[in-house]
PASEBA-1860 file (N, C-alpha, C; in nm, 3 decimals):
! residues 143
1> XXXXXXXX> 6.604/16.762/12.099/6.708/16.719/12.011/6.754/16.580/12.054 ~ 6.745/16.500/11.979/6.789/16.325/11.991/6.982/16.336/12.028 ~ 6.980/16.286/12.102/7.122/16.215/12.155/7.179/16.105/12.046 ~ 7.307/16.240/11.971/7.406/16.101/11.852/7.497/16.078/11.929 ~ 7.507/15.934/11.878/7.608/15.872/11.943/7.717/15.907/11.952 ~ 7.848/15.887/12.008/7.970/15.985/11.995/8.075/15.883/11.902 ~ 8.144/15.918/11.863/8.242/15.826/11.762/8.343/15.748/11.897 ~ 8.339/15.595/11.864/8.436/15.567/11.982/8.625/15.599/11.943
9> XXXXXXXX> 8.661/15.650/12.095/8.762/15.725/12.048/8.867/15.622/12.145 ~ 8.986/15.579/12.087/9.119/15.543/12.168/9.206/15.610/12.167 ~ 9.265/15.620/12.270/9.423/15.666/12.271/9.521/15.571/12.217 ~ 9.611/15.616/12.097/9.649/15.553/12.039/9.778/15.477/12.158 ~ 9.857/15.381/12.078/9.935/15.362/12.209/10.066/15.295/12.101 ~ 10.184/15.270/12.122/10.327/15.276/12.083/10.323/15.139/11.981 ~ 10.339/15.133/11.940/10.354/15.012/11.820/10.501/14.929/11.888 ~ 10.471/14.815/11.901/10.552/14.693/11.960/10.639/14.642/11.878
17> XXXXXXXX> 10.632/14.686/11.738/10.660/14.572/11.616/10.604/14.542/11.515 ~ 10.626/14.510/11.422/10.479/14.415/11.322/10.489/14.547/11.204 ~ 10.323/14.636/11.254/10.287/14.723/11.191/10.355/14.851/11.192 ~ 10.379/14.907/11.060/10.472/15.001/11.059/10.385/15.155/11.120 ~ 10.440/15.264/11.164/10.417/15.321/11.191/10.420/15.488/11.098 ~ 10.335/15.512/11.002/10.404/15.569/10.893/10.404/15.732/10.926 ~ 10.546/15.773/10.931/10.592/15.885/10.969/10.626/15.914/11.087 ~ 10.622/15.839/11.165/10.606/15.832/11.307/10.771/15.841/11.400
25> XXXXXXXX> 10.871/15.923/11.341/10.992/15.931/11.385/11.080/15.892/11.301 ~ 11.066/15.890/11.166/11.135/15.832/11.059/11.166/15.995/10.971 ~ 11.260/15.986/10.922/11.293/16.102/10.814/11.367/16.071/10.730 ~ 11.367/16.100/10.604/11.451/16.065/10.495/11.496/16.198/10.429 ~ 11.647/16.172/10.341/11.675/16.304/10.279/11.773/16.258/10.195 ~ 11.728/16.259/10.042/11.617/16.347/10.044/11.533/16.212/10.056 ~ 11.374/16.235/9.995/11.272/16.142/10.031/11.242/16.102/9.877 ~ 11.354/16.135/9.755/11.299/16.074/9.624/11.481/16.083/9.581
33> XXXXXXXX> 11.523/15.981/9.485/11.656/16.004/9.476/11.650/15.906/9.347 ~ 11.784/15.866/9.227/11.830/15.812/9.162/11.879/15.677/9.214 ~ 11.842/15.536/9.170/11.919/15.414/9.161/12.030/15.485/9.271 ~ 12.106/15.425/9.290/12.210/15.405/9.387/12.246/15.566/9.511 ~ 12.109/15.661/9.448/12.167/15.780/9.548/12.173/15.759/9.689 ~ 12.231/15.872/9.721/12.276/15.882/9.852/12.156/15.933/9.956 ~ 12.072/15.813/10.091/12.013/15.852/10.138/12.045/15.838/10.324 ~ 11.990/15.985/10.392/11.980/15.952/10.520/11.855/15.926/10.549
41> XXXXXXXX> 11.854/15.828/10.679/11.751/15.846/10.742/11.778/15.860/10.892 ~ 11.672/15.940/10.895/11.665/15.983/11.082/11.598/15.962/11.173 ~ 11.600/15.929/11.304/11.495/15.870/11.337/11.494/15.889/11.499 ~ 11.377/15.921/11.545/11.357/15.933/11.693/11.257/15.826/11.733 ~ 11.269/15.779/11.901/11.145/15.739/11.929/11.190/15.536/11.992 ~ 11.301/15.565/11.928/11.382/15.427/11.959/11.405/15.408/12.148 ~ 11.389/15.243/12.167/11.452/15.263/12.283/11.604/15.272/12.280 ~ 11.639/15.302/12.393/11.788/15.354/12.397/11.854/15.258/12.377
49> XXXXXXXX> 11.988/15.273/12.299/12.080/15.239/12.260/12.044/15.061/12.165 ~ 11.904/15.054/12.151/11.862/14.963/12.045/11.935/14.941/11.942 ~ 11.952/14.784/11.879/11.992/14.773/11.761/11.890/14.838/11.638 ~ 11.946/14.929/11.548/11.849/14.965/11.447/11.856/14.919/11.282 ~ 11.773/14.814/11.237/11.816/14.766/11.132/11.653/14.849/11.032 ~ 11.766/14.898/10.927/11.641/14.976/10.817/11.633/14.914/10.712 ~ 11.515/14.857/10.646/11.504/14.815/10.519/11.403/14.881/10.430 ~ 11.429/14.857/10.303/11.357/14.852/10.208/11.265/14.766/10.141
57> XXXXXXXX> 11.150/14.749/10.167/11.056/14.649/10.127/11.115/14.488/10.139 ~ 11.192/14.478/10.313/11.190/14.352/10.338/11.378/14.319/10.313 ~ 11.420/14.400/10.244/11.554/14.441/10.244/11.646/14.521/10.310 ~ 11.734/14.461/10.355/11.803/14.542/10.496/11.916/14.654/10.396 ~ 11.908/14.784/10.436/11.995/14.869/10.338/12.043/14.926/10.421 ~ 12.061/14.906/10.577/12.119/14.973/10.684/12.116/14.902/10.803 ~ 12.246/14.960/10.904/12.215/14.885/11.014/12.299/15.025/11.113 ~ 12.253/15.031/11.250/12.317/15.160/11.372/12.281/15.119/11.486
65> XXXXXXXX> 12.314/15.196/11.578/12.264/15.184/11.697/12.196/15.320/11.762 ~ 12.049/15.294/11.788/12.020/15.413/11.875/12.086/15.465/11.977 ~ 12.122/15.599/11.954/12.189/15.722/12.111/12.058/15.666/12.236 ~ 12.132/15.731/12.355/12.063/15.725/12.434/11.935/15.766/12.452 ~ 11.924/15.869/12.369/11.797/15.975/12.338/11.678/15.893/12.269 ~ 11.690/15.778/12.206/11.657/15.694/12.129/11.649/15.756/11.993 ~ 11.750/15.868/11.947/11.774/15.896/11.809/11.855/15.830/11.743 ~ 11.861/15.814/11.603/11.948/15.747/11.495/11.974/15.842/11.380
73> XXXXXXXX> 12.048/15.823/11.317/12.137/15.879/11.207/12.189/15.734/11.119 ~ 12.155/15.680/11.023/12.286/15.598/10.923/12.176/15.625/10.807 ~ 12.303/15.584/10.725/12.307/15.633/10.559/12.273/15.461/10.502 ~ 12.175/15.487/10.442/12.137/15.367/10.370/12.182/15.339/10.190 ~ 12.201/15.210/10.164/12.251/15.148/10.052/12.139/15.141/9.944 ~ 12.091/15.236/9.849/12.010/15.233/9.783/12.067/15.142/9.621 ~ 12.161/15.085/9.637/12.200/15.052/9.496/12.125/14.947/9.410 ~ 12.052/14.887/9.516/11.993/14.734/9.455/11.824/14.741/9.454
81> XXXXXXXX> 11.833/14.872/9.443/11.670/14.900/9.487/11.599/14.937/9.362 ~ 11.488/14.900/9.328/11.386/14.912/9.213/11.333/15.066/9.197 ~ 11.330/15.083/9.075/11.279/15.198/9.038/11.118/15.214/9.120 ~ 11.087/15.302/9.154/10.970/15.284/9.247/10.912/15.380/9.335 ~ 10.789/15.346/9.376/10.743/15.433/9.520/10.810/15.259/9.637 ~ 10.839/15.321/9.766/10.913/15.220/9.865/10.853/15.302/10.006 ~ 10.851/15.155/10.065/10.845/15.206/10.227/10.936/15.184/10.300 ~ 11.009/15.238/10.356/11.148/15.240/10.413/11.147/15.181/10.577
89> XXXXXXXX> 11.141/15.104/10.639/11.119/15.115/10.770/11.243/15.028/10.896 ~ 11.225/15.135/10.960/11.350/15.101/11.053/11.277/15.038/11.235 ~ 11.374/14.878/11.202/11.302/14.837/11.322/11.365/14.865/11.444 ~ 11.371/14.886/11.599/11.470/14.926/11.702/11.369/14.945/11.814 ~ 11.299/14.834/11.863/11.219/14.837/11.955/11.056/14.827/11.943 ~ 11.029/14.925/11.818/10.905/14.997/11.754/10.938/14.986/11.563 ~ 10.896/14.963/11.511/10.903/15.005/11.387/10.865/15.101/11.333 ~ 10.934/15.179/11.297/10.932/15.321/11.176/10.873/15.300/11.074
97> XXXXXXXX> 10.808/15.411/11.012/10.799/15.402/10.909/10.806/15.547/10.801 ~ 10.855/15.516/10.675/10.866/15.672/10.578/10.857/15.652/10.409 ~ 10.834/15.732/10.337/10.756/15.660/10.227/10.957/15.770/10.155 ~ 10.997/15.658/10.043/11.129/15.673/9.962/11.062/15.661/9.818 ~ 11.106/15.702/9.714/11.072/15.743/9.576/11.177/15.706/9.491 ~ 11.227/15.593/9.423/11.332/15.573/9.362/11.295/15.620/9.255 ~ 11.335/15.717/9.155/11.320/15.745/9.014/11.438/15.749/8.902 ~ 11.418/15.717/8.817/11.482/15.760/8.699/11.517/15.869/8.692
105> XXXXXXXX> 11.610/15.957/8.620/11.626/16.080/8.616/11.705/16.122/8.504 ~ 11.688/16.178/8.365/11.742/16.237/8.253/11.757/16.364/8.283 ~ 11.879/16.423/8.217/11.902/16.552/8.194/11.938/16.603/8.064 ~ 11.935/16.678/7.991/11.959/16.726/7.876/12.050/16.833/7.940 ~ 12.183/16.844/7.928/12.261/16.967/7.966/12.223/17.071/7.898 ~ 12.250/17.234/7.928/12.193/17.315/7.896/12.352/17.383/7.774 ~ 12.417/17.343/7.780/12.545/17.354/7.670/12.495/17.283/7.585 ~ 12.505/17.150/7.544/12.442/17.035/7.497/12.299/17.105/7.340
113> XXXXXXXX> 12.227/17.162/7.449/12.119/17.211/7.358/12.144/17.388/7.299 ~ 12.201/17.404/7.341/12.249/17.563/7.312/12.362/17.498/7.178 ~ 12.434/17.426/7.171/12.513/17.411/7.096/12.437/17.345/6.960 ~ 12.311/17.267/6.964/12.245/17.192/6.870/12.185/17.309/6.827 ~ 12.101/17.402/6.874/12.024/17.520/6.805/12.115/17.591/6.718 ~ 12.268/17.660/6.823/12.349/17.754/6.725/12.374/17.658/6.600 ~ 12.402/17.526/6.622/12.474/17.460/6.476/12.333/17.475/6.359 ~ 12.202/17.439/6.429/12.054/17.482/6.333/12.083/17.602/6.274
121> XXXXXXXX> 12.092/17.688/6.329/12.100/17.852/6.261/12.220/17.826/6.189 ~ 12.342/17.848/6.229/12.434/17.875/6.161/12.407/17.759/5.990 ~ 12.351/17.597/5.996/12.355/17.539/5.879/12.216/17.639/5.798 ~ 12.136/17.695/5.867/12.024/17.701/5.763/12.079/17.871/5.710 ~ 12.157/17.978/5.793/12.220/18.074/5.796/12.334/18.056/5.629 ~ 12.363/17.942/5.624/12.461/17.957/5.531/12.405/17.890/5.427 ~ 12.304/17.783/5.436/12.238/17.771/5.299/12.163/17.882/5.226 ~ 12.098/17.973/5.313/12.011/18.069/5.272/12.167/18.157/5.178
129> XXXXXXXX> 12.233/18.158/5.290/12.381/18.290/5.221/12.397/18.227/5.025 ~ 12.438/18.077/5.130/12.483/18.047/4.997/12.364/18.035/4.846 ~ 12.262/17.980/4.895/12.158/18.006/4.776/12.117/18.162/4.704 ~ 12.141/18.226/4.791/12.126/18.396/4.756/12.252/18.443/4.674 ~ 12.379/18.385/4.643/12.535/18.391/4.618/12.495/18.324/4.480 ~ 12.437/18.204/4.488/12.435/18.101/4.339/12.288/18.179/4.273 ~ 12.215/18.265/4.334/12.126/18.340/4.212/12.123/18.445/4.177 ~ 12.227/18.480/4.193/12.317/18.598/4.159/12.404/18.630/4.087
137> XXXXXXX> 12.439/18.498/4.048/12.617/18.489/3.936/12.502/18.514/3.814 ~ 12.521/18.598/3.740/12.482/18.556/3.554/12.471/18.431/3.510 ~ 12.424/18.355/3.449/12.428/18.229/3.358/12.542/18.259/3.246 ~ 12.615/18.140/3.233/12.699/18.125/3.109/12.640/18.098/2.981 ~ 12.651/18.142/2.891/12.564/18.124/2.774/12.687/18.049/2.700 ~ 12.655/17.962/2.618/12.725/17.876/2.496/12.758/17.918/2.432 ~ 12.868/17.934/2.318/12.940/17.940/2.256/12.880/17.885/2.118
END
C-alpha cells in the first residue's frame, strides 16, 4: 500500500487583531432583531480589563470594559443600522466576531383580522337576508 501524504495540520493560535474571529467568544441576543432593537452582546476571551469597542460593519454601536475574567456584557445601539445580514465584531485585545440579522418585521394583529372576516360574514349574511325579504313581498299590480 503506497504512503498518502498527510494533510498539513497547524495549531491554530489567538488572533492579534485585524482578522475577525467568527464565533470565537462573541454572543448576541437575540442574533436577528428590528431597526433600532434591543441587542446584547457577550463576550469571553478578552484580555483583562481591556477597552472593548463593538461595531457594526466598521461602525462603533458600543463601547465597555472587559472584567477581569476577560468577559464583557454591553448593549449595543442598533438604530442607524441597515436592514441586513451584519458582522458584529468586538475589538479588546483579539477581535470577535458574530453574525447580527437586521430585518424588517410586519404583523397583522390577530383582532385586526378576526374583525375584517366577522364584518365579511355579517355584510354578505345580511345581503343574502335581505335579498330573500325583497323576493318575497308580492308585486304591486297597477291600478
Amino acid at each position: 500500500m503506497p504512503d498518502t501524504p498527510r494533510p498539513n495540520v497547524t495549531t491554530p493560535q489567538p488572533n492579534t487583531g485585524g482578522t475577525p474571529v467568527s464565533g470565537a467568544g462573541l454572543q448576541l441576543d437575540p442574533v436577528a432583531t428590528a431597526p433600532g432593537g434591543a441587542v446584547t452582546a457577550s463576550g469571553t476571551g478578552c484580555d483583562p480589563h481591556a477597552a472593548v469597542q463593538i461595531s457594526i460593519g466598521g461602525t462603533t454601536v458600543g463601547n465597555t470594559t472587559a472584567r477581569a475574567d476577560g468577559g464583557f456584557d454591553a448593549r449595543l445601539a442598533t438604530g442607524d443600522t441597515a436592514i441586513g445580514h451584519h458582522q458584529v465584531t468586538a475589538a479588546c485585545g483579539r477581535t470577535l466576531a458574530a453574525p447580527l440579522d437586521i430585518v424588517l418585521v410586519s404583523r397583522v394583529g390577530g383582532a385586526t383580522t378576526t374583525a375584517t372576516v366577522l364584518l365579511f360574514f355579517l355584510l354578505i349574511g345580511g345581503w343574502f337576508y335581505g335579498h330573500r325579504l325583497v323576493s318575497h313581498i308580492p308585486a304591486r299590480r297597477s291600478r
